[in-house]
MMTF fields as JSON, N, C-alpha, C and O atoms, coordinates in Angstrom:
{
  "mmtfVersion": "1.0.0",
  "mmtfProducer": "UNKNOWN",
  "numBonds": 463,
  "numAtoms": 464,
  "numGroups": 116,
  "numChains": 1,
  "numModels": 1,
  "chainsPerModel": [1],
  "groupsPerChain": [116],
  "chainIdList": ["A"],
  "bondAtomList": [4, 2, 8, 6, 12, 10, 16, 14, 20, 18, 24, 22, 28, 26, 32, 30, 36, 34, 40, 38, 44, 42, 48, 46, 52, 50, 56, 54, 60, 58, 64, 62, 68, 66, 72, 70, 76, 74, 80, 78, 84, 82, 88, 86, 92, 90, 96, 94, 100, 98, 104, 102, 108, 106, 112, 110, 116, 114, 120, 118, 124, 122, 128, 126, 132, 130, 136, 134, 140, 138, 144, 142, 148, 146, 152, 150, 156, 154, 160, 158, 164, 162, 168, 166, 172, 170, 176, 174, 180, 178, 184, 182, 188, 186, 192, 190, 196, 194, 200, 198, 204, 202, 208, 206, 212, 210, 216, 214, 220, 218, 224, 222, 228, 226, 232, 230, 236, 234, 240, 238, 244, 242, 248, 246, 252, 250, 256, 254, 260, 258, 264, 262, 268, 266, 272, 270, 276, 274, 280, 278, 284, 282, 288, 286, 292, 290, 296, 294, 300, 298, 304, 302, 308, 306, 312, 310, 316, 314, 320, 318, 324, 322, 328, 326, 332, 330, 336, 334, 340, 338, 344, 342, 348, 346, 352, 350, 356, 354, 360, 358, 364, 362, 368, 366, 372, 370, 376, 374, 380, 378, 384, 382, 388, 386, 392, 390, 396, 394, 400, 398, 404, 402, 408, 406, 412, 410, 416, 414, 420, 418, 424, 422, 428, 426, 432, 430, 436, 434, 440, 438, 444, 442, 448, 446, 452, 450, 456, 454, 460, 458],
  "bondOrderList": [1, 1, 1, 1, 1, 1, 1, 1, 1, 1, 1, 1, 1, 1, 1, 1, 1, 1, 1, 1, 1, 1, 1, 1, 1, 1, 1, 1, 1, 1, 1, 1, 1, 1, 1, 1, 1, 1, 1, 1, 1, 1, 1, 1, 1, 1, 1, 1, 1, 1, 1, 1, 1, 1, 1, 1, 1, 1, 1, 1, 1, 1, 1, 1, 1, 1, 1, 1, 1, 1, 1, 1, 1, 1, 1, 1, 1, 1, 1, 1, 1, 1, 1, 1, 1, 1, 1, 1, 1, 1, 1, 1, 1, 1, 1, 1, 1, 1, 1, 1, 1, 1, 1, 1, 1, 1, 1, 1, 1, 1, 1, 1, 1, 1, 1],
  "groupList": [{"groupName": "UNK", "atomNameList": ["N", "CA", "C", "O"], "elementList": ["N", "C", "C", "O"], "formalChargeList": [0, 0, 0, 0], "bondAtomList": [1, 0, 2, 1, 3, 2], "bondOrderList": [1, 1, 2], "singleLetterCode": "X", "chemCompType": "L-PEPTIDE LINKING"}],
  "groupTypeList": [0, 0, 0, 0, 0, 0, 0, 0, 0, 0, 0, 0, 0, 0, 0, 0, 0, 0, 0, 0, 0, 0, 0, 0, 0, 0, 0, 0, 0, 0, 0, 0, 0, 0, 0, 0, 0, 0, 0, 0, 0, 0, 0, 0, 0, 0, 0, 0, 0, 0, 0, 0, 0, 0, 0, 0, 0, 0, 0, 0, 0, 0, 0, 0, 0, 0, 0, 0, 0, 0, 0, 0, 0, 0, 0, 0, 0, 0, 0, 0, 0, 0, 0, 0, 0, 0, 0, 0, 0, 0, 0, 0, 0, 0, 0, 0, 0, 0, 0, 0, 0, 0, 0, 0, 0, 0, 0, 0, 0, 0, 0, 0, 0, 0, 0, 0],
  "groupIdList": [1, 2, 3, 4, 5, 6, 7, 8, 9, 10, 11, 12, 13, 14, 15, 16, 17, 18, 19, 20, 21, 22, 23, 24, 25, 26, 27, 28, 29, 30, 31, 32, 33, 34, 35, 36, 37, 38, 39, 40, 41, 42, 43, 44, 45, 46, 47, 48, 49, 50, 51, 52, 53, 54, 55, 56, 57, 58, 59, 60, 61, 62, 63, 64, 65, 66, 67, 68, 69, 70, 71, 72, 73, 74, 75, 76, 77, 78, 79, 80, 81, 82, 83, 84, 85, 86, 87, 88, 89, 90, 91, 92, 93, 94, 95, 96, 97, 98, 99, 100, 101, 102, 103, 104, 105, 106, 107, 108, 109, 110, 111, 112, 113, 114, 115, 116],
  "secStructList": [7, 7, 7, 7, 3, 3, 7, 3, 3, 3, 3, 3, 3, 3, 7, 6, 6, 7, 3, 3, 6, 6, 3, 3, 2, 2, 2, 2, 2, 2, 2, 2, 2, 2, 6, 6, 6, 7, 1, 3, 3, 3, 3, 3, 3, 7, 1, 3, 3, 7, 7, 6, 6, 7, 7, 7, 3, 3, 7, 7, 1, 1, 7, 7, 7, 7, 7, 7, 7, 3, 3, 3, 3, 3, 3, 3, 7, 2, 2, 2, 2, 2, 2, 2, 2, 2, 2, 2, 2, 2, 2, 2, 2, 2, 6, 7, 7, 7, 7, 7, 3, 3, 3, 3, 7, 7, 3, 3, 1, 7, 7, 7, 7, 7, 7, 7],
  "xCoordList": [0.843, 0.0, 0.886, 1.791, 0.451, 1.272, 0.076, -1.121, 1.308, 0.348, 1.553, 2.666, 1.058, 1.65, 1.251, 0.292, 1.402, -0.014, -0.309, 0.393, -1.843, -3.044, -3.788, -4.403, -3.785, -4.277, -5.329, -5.757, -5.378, -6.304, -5.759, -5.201, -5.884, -5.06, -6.487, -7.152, -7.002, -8.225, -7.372, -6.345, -8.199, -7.758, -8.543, -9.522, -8.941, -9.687, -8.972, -8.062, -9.663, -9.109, -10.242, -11.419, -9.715, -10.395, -9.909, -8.728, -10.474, -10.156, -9.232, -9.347, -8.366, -7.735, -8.629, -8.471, -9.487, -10.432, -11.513, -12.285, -11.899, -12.992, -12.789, -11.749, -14.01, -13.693, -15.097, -16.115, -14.774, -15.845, -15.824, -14.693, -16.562, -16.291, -15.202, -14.532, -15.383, -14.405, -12.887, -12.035, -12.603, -11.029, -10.985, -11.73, -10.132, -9.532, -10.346, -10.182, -11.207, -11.617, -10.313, -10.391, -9.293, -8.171, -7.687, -7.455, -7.621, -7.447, -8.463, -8.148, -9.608, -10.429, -10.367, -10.307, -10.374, -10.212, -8.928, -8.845, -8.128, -6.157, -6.603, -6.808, -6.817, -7.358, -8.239, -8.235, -9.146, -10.507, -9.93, -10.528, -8.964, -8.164, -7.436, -7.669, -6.671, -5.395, -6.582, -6.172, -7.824, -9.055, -9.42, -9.826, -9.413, -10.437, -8.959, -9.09, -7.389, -6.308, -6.221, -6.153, -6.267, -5.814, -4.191, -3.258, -4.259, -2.585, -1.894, -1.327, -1.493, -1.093, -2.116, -3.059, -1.903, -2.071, -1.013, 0.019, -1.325, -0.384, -1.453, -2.62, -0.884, -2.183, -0.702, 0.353, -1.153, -0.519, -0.812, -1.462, -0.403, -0.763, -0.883, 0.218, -1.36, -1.516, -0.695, -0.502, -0.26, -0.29, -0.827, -0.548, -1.619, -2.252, -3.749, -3.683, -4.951, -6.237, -7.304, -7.538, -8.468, -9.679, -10.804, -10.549, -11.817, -12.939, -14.256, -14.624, -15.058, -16.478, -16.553, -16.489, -16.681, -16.545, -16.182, -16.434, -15.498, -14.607, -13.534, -12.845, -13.376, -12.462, -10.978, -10.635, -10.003, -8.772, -7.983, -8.209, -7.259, -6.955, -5.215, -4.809, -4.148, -3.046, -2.129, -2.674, -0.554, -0.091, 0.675, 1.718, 0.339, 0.948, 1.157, 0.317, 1.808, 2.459, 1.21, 0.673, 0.99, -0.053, -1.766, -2.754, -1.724, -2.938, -3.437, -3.078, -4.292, -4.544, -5.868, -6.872, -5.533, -6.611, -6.321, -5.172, -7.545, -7.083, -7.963, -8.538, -8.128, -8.739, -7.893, -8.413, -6.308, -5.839, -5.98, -6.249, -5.881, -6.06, -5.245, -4.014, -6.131, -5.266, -5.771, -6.929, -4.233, -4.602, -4.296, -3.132, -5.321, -5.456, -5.297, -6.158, -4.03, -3.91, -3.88, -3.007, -4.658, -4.703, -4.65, -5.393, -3.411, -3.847, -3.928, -3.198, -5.026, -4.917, -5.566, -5.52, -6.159, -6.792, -8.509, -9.338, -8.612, -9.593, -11.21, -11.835, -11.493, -11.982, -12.452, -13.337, -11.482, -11.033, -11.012, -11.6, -10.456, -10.309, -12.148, -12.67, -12.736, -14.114, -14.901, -15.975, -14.606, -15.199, -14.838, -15.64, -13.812, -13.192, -13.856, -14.572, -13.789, -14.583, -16.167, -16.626, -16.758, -17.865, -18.09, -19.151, -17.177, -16.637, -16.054, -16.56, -14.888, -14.614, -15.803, -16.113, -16.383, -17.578, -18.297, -18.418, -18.966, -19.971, -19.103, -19.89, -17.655, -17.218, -17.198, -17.322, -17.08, -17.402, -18.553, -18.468, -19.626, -21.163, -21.013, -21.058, -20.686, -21.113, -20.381, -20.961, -19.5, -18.568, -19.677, -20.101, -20.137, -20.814, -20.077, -20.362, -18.924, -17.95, -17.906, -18.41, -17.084, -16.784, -15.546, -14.631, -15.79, -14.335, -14.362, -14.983, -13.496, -13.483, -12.863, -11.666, -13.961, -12.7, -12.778, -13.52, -11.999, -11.857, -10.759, -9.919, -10.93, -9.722, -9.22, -9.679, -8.122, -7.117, -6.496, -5.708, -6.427, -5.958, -4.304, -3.754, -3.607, -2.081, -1.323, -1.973, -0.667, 0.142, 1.698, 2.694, 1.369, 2.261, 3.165, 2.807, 4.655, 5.953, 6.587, 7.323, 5.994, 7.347, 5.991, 5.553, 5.874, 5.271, 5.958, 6.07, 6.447, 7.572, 7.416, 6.948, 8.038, 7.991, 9.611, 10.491, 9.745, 11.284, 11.819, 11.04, 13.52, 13.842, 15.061, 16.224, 14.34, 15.504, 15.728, 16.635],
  "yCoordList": [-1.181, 0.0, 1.242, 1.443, 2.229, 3.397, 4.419, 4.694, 4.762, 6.367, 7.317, 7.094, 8.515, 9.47, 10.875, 10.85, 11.779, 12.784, 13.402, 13.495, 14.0, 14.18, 12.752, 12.1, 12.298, 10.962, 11.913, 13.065, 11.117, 10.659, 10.025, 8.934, 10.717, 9.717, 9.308, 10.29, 8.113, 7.837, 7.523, 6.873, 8.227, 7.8, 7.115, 7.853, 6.179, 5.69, 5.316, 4.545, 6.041, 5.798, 4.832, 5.146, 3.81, 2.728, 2.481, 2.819, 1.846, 1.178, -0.039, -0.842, -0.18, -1.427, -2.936, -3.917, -2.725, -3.921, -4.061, -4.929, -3.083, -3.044, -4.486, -4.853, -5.165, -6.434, -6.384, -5.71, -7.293, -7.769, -8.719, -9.021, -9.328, -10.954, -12.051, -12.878, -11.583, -12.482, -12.115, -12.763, -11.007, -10.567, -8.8, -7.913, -8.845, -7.23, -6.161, -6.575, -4.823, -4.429, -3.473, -2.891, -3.542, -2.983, -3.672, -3.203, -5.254, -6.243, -6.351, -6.226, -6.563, -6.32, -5.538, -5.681, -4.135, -2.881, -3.355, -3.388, -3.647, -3.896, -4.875, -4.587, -6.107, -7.248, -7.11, -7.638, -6.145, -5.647, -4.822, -4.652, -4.202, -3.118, -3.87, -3.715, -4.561, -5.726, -6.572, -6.798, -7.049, -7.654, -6.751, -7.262, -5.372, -4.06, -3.928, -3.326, -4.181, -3.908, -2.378, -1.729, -1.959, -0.816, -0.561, -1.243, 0.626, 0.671, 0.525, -0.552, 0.989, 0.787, 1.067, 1.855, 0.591, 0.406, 0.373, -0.291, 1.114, 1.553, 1.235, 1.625, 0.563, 0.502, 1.003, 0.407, 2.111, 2.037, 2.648, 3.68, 2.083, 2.321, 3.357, 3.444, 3.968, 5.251, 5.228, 4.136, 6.369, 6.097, 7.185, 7.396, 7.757, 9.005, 9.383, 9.629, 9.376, 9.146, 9.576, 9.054, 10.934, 10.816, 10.757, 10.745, 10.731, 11.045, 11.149, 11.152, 11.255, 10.937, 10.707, 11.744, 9.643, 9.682, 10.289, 9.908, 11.388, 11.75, 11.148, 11.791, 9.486, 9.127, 9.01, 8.482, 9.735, 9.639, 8.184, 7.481, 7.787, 6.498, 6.759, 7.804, 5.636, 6.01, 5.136, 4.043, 5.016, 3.669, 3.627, 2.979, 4.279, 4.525, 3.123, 2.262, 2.952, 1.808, 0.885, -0.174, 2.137, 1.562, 1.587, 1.057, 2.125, 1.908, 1.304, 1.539, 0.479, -0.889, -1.051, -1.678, -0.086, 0.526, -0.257, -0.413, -0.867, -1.749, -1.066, -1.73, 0.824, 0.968, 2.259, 3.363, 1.916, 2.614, 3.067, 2.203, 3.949, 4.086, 3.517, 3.507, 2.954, 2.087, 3.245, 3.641, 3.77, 4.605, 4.022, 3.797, 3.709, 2.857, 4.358, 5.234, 4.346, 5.255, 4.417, 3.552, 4.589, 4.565, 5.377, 6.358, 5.063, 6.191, 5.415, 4.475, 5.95, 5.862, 6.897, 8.085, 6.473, 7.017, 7.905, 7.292, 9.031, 9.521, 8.553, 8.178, 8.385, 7.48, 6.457, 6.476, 5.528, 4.239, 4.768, 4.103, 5.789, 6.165, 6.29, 5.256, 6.909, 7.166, 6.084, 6.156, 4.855, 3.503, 2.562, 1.735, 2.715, 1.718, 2.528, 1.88, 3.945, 4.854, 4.131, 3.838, 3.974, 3.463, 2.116, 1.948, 0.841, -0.183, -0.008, -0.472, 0.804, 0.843, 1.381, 1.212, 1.884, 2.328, 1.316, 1.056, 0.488, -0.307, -1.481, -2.225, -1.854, -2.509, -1.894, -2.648, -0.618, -0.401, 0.283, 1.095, 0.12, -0.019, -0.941, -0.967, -2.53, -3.489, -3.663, -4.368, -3.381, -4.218, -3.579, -4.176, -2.131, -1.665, -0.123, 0.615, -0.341, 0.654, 1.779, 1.985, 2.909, 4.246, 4.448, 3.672, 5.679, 5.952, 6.811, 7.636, 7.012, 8.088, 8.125, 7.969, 8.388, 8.016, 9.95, 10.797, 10.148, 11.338, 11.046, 10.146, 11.8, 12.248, 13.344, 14.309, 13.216, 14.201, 14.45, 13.514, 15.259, 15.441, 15.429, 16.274, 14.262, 14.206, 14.287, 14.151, 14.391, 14.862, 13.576, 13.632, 12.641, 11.288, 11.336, 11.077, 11.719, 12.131, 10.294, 9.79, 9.727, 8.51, 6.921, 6.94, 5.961, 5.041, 3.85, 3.838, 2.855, 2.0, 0.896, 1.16, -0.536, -1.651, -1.703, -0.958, -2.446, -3.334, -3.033, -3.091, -2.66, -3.765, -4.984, -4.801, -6.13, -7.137, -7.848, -8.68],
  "zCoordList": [0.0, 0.0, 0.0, 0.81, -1.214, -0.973, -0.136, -0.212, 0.705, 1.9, 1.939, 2.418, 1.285, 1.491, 1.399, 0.627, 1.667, 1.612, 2.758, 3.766, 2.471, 3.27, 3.903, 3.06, 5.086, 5.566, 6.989, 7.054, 7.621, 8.559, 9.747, 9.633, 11.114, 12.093, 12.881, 13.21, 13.2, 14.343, 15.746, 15.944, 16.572, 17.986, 18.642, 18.525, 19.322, 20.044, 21.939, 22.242, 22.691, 24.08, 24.881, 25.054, 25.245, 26.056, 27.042, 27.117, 28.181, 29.364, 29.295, 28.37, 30.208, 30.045, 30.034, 29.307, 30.992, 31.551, 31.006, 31.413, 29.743, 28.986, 28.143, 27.596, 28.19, 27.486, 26.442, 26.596, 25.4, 24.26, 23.631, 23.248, 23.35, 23.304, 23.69, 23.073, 25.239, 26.092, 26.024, 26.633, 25.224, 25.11, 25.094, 24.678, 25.549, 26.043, 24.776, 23.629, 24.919, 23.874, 23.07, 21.988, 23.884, 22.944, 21.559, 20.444, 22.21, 21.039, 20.029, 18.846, 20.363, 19.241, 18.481, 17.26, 19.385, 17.873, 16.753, 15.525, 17.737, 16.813, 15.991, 14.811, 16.428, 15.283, 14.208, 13.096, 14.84, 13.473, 12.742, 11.68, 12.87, 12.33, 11.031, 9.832, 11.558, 10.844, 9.975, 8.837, 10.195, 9.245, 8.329, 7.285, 8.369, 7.341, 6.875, 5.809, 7.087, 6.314, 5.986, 4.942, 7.85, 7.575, 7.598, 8.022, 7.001, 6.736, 7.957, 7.769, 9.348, 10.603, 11.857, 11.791, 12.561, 13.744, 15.161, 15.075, 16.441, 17.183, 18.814, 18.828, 19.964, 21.179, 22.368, 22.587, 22.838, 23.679, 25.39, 25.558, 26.228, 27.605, 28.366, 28.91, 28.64, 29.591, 31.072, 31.607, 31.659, 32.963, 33.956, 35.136, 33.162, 34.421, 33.469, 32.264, 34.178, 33.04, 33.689, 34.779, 33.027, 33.727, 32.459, 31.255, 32.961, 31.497, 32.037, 33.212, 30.708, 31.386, 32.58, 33.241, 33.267, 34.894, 35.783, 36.926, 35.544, 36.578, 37.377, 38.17, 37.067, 37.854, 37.317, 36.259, 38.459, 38.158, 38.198, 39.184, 37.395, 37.245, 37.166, 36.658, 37.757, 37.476, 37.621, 37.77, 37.669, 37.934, 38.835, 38.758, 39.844, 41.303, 41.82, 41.558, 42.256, 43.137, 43.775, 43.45, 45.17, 45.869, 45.172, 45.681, 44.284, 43.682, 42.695, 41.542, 42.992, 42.213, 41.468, 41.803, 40.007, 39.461, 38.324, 37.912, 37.684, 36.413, 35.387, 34.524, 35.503, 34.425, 33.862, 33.697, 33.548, 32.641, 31.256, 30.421, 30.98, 29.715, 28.639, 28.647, 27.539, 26.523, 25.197, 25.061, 24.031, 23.189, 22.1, 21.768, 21.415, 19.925, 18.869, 18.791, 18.163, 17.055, 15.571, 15.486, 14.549, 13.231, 12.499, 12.496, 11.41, 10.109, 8.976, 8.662, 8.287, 6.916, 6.106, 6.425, 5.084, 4.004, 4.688, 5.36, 4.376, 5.084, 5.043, 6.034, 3.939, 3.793, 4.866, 5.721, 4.472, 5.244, 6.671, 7.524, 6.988, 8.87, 8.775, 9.194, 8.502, 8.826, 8.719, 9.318, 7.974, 7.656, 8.879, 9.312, 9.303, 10.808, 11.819, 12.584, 12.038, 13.244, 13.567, 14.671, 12.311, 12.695, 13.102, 13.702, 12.89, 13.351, 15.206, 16.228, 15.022, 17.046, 17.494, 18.673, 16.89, 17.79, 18.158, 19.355, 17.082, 17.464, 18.311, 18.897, 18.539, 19.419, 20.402, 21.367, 20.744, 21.986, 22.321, 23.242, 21.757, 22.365, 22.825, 24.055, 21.869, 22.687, 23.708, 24.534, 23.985, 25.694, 26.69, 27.68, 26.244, 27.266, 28.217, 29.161, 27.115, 28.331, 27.74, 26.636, 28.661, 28.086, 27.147, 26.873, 26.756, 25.083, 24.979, 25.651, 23.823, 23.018, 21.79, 21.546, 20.883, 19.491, 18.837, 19.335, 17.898, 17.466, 16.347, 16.341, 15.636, 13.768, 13.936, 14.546, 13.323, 13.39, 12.049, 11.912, 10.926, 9.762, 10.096, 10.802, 9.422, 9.23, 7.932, 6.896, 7.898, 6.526, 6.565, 7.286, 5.6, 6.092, 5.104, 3.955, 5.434, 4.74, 4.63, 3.781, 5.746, 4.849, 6.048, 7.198, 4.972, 4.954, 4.475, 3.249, 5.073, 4.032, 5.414, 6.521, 4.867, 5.57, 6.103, 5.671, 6.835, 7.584, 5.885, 4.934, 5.745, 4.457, 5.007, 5.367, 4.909, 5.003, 3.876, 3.842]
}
């Protein structure tokens, strides 16, 4: 796939402990992601988090909070980002839990695989 250009970054922020069909709802989005063949995919961990709820979440030692924030970033084709948005969404209706997804217009200077 060539990406280079005007793209599309999706963010989606989830709970660590948010689950959907029996597995983490971070993985789902990443796996449904890697199934619709979007161009990349990125999940990464939070360590200080509030939202909707109001509750502060963090990775303090003594505090034994298992609802960090997990940040699912995608880019691709604007398109395609707005076609998966409506996909994480409906995965996270169903778990039942709270989010947040949002787009961000990026400008993608270099797109290329490993070369071995």
């Amino acid at each position: 796939m060539v990406l280079e250009g005007d793209a599309q970054k999706l963010k989606v922020i989830v709970g660590e402990s948010d689950r959907v069909y029996q597995r983490p709802l971070f993985e789902a989005i990443v796996f449904a992601a890697k199934k619709y063949k979007m161009a990349g995919v990125t999940a990464l961990k939070g360590t200080l988090s509030y939202g909707a709820d109001s509750i502060v979440n963090n990775t303090k030692v003594f505090n034994i909070s298992p609802e960090l924030p997990i940040i699912i970033e995608l880019i691709d084709r604007n398109e395609r980002i707005r076609n998966f948005a409506e996909i994480a969404a409906k995965l996270i209706e169903k778990s039942g839990s709270g989010g947040i997804i949002y787009i961000e217009d990026v400008n993608v200077l270099l797109y290329t695989s490993s070369a071995k």
